[in-house]
C-alpha positions in Angstrom: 83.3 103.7 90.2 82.8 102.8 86.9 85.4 99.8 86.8 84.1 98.1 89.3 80.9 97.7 87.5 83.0 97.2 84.1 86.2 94.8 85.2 86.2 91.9 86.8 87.9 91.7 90.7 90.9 90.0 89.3 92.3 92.9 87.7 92.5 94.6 91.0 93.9 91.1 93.2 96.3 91.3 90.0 97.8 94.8 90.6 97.5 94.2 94.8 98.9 91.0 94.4 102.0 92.9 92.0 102.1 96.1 94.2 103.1 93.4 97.4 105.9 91.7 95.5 107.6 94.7 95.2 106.8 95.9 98.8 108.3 92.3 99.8 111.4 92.7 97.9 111.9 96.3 99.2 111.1 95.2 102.6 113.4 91.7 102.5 116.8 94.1 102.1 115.5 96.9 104.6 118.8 96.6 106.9 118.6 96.9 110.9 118.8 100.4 112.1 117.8 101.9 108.9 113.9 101.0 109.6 114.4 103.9 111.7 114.3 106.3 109.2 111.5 108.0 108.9 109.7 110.0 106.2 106.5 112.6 106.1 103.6 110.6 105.7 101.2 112.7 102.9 98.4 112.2 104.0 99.0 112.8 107.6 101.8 115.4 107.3 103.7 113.8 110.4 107.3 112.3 110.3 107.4 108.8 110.6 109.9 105.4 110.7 109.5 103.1 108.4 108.8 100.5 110.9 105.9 103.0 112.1 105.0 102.8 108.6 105.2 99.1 108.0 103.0 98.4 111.3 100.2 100.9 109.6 100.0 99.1 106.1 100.1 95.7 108.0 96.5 96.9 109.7 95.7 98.6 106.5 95.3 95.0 105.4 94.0 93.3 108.3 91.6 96.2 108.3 90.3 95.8 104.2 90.7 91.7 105.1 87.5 92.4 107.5 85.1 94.2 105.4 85.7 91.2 102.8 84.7 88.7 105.4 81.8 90.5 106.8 80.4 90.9 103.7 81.0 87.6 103.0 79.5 86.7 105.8 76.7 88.9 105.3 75.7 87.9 101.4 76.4 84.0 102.8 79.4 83.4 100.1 80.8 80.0 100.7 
């Protein structure tokens, strides 16, 4: 897309790094048994606990993390 081209990367690490303190806030008073509430994922259209849901985004990352150090790797960046 075009902003890639157009914006440098720390505009996005900006918002990612914005969008996570508010997850960790959220997250930090997310009391004992009400992690198992659960919700309908929209994308997926199943019902899910918010643990479920935590577990998912943590790989989410983990997942993105890799394809920024193999082509890191790859293009020999530092």
């Amino acid at each position: 897309l075009p902003d890639t081209v157009n914006l440098p990367v720390n505009i996005s690490i900006t918002l990612l790094h914005a969008l996570h303190a508010r997850w960790v806030e959220v997250l930090k008073h997310i009391q004992g048994d009400q992690w198992e509430r659960t919700v309908i994922h929209p994308e997926h259209g199943k019902e899910m606990s918010l643990w479920f849901l935590l577990g998912m985004y943590a790989w989410h990352g983990r997942h993105h993390t890799a394809h920024i150090r193999n082509l890191r790797n790859r293009n020999h960046w530092g």
